[in-house]
C-alpha positions as CSV (number, residue, x, y, z in Angstrom):
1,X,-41.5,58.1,14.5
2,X,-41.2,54.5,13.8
3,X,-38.5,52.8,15.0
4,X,-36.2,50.3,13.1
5,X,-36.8,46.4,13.7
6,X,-34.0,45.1,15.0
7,X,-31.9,42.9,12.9
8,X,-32.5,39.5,13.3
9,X,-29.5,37.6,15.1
10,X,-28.1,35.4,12.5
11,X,-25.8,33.6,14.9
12,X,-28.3,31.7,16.4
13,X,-29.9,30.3,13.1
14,X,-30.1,27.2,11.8
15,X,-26.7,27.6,10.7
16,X,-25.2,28.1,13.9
17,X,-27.5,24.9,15.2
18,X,-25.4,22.7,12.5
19,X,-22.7,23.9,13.1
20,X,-23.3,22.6,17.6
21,X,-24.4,19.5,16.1
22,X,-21.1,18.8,14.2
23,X,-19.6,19.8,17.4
24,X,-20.9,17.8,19.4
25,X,-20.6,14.8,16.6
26,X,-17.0,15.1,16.4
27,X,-16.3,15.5,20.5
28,X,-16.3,11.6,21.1
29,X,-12.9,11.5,18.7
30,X,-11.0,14.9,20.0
31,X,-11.4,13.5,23.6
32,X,-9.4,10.1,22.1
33,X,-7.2,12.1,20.2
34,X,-6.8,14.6,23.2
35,X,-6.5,10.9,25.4
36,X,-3.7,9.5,23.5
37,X,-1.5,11.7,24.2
38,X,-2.3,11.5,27.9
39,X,-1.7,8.2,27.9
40,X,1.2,7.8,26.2
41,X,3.2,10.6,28.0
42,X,2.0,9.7,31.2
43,X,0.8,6.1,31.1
44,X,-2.3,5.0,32.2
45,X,-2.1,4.6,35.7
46,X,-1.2,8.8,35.9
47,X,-3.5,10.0,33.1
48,X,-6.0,12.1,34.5
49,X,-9.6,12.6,33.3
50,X,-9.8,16.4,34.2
51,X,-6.0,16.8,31.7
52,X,-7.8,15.1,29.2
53,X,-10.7,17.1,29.1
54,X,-9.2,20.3,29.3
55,X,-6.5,19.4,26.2
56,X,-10.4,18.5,24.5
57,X,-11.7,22.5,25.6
58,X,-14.4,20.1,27.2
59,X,-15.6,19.7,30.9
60,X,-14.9,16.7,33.2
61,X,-18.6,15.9,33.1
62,X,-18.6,16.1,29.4
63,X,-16.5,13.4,29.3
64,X,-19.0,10.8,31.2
65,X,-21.4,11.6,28.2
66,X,-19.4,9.6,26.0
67,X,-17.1,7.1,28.1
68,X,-18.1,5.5,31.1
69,X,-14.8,6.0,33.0
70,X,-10.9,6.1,31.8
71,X,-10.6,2.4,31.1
72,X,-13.4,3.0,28.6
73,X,-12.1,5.9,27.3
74,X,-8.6,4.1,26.9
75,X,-10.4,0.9,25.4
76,X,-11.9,3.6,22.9
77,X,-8.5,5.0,22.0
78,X,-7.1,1.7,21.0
79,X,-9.5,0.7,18.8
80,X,-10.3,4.0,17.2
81,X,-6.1,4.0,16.4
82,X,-4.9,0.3,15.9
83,X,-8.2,-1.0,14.8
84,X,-8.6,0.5,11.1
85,X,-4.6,-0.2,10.8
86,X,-5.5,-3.7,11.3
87,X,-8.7,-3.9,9.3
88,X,-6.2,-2.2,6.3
89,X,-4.2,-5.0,6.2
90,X,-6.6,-7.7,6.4
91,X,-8.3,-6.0,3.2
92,X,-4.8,-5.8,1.2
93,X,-4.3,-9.6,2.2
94,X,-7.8,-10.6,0.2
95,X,-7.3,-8.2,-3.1
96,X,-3.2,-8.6,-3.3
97,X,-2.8,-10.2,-6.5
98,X,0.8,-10.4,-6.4
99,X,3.8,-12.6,-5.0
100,X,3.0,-13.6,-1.1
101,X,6.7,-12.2,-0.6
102,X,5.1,-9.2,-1.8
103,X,2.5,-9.3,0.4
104,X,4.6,-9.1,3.2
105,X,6.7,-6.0,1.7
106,X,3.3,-4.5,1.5
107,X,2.3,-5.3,5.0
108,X,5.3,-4.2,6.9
109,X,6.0,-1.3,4.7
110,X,2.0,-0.2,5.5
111,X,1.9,-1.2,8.9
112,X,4.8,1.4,9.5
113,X,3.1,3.9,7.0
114,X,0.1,4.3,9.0
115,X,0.4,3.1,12.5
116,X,4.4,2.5,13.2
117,X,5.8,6.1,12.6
118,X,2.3,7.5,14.5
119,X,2.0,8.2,18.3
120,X,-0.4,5.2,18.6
121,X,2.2,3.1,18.2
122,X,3.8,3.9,21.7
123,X,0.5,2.1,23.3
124,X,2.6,-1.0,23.0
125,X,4.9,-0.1,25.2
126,X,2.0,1.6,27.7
127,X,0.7,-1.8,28.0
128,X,3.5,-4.0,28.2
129,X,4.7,-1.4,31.4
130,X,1.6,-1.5,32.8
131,X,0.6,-5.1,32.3
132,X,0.8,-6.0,35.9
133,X,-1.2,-3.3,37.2
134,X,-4.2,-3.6,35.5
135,X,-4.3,-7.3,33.8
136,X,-8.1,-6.6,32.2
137,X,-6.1,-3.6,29.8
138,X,-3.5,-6.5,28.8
139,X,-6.0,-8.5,28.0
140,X,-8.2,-6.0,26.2
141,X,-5.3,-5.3,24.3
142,X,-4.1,-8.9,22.9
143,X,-7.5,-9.9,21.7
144,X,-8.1,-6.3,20.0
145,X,-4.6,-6.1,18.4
146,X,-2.1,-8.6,18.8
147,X,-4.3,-11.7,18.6
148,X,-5.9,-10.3,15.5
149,X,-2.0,-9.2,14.1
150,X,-1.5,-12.9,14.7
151,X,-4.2,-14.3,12.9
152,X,-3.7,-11.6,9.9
153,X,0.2,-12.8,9.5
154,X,-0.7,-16.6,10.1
155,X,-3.3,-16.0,6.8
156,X,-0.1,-14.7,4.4
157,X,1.9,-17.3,5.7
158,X,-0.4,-20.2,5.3
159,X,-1.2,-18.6,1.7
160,X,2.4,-18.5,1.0
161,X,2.8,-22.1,2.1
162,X,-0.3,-23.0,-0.4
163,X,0.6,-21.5,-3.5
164,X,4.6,-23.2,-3.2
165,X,6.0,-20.1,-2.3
166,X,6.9,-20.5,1.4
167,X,8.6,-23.6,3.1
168,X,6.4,-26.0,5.7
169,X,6.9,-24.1,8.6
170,X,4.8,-24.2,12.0
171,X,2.9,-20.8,11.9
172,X,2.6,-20.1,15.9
173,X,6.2,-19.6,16.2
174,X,7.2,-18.2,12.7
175,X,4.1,-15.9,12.8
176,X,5.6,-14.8,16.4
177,X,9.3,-14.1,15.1
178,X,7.8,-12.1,12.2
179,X,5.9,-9.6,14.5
180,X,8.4,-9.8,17.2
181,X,11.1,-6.8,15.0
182,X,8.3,-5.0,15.1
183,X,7.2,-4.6,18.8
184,X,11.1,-3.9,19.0
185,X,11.1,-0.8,16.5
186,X,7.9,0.6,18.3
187,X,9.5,0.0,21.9
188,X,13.0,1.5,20.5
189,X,11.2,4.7,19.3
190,X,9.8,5.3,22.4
191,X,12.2,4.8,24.8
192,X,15.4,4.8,23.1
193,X,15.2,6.3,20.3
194,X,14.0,9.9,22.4
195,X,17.5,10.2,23.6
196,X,19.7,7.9,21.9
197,X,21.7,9.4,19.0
198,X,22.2,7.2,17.2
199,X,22.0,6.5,12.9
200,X,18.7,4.4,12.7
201,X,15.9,4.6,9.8
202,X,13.1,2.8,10.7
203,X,12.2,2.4,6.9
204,X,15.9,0.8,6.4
205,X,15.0,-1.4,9.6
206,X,12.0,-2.9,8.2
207,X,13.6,-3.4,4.8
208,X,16.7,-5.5,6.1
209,X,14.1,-7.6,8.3
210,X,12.0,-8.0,5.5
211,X,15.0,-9.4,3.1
212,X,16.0,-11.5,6.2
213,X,12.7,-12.9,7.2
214,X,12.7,-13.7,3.0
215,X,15.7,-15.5,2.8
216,X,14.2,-18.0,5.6
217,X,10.5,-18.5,4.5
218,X,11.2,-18.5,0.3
219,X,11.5,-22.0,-0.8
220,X,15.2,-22.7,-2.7
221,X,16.4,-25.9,-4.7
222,X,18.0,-27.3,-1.8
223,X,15.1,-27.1,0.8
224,X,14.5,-31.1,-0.2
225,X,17.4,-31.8,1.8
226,X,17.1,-30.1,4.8
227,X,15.1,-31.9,7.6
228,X,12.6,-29.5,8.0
229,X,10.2,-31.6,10.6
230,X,12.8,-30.4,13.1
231,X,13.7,-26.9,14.5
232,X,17.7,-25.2,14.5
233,X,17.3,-26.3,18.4
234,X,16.2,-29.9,17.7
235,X,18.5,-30.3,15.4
236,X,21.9,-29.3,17.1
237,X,20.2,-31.5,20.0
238,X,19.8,-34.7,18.0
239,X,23.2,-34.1,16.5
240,X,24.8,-33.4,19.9
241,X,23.2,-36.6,21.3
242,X,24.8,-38.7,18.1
243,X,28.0,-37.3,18.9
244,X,27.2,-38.7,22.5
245,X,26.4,-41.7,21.2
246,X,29.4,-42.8,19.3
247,X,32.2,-41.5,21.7
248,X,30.5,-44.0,24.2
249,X,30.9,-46.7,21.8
250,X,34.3,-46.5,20.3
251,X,37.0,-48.4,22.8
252,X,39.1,-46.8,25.3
């Protein structure tokens, strides 16, 4: 009596070969996604390797395959989160074809589309509470995001001041109280804004700070009289000193 061949075990075709090497492909980004949230619930200092690794269904030891240590890990999960955000508006800045007030609209309204409203927006405040600890992640962190925010808001400004649109203005410190809402709205939502009650759309936030930050860059019909070499400070100094200056001279 013959006996039946056995039936080949399909699971452990090529198929199912693929299918590990997809796996294995895709493990570098679930241990970042599996690391942000690590990180930003219990900072960096208490993050632990062996959490992170388990959230990923991986071992400890799988993790040294792809990242040298946590501080590369964490390295990984900024760029892999804030870096595409950035690259997104650097793009929309050379093919926007509109108004430079526009631009900014766009910006704001994009940055908060894909980064703000996200849980890679609370590495912010990660850093800036952990700044003292461990200096090297600061500074990772201002050339990788901030420095290149910087540079990507100084480029619509200067094209605004260009084309007519925008007033002179000095574009370190305007470019810094542009971004500086913004910090605030990712620091309110995760601190404040996880126990606070309180009435506050983030979409009507950046919308007012948009029409404000407007009002102040747009150039008007009365801009040619306003001494614009000189800051608010300056001003209310030199004024201050004039007033000074002629109670000192008029006779007792």
């Amino acid at each position: 009596m013959n006996t039946p061949a056995p039936a080949p075990n399909r699971s452990s075709g090529p198929t199912t070969a693929r299918r590990w090497a997809r796996r294995k492909e895709a493990r570098p980004q679930e241990l970042v996604a599996a690391a942000l949230g690590h990180f930003i619930r219990d900072g960096y200092h208490a993050a632990r390797l062996d959490d992170i690794a388990r959230s990923a269904n991986v071992s400890k030891g799988t993790v040294y395959l792809y990242f040298a240590d946590k501080e590369a890990l964490f390295k990984a999960v900024i760029r892999e989160n804030l870096s595409p955000v950035l690259a997104e508006g650097e793009d929309l800045i050379s093919r926007h074809q509109g108004s430079t007030a526009e631009l900014l609209q766009c910006l704001f309204g994009g940055w908060w589309e894909m980064m703000g409203k996200s849980p890679a927006a609370g590495l912010a405040k990660l850093v800036m509470a952990e700044s003292a600890r461990f200096p090297n992640l600061a500074r990772f962190y201002y050339d990788e995001v901030i420095a290149r925010a910087d540079a990507l808001f100084r480029r619509a400004i200067q094209q605004g001041i260009d084309r007519g649109e925008f007033r002179a203005a000095a574009l370190a410190p305007t470019t810094a109280a542009l971004t500086a809402p913004m910090v605030f709205l990712m620091m309110w939502n995760h601190s404040f804004g996880t126990c606070v009650t309180r009435e506050f759309s983030p979409e009507a936030f950046i919308d007012s700070y948009v029409n404000l930050a407007l009002f102040g860059l747009v150039k008007r019909p009365d801009d040619a009289t306003l001494p614009l070499a000189s800051g608010v400070c300056e001003m209310a100094a030199a004024e201050l000193a004039e007033r000074l200056h002629s109670a000192t001279q008029d006779p007792a």
